[in-house]
N, C-alpha and C positions, 0 to 999 in steps of 0.2 A: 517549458513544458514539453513533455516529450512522449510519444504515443507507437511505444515500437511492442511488442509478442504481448498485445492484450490490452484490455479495456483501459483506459485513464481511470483513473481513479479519483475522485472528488477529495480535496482536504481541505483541512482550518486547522488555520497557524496564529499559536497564540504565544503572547510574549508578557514574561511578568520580569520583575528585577533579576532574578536569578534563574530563571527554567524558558527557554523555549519548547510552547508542545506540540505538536502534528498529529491531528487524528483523520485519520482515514477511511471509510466503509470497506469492507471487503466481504460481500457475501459467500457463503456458500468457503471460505477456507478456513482451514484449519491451522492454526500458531505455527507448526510445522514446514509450510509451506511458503511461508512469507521470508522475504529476503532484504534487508536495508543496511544502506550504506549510504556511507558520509565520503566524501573526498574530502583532500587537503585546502580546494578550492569551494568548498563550500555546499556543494552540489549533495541533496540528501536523493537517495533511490527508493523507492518501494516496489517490492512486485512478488506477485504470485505465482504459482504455477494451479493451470486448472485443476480440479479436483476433477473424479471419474462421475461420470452422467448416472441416474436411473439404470442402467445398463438394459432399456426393455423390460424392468421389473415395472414401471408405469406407465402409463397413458399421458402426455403432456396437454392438458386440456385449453389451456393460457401459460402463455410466457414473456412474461416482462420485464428482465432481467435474466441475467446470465450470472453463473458461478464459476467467476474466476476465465481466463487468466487477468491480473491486471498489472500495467507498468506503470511510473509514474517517477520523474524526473524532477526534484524542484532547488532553482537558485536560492539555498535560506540567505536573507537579507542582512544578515548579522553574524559575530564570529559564533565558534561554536565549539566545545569541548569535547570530541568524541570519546576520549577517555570516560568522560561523565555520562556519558548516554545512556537511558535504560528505555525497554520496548516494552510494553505489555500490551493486552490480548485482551 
């Protein structure tokens, strides 16, 4: 796990005979701004870049979470096809 320009990101990693799948929360981004990578050694990445705040158009009355940035490092435990990889949103 690895915790470098932004939040960890929480996942669940699920495994069937033919698909590994990693789902991830990320509030507040947008498909746009997310970035994943596979190494040869197995290592998948996710991460975001912050989105722009309120900019002073609101009042922050509670705040319990943050939108974005988030990183997120993990050793998948099995081989893995990157060629085959698809993302969605």
């Amino acid at each position: 796990m690895n915790n470098r320009d932004g939040n960890q990101v929480p996942v669940k990693v699920y495994k069937s005979n033919s698909r590994l799948t990693v789902a991830a929360p990320m509030p507040g981004i947008e498909p746009q701004d997310i970035e994943i990578t596979l190494t040869r050694d197995g290592d998948l990445t996710l991460s975001a870049a912050a989105r722009g705040r309120f900019k002073n158009e609101h009042e922050v009355l509670i705040n319990e979470w943050e939108a974005g940035a988030y990183h997120r490092t993990i050793a998948l435990q099995t081989n893995v096809d990157g060629t085959a990889a698809e993302a969605s949103y």
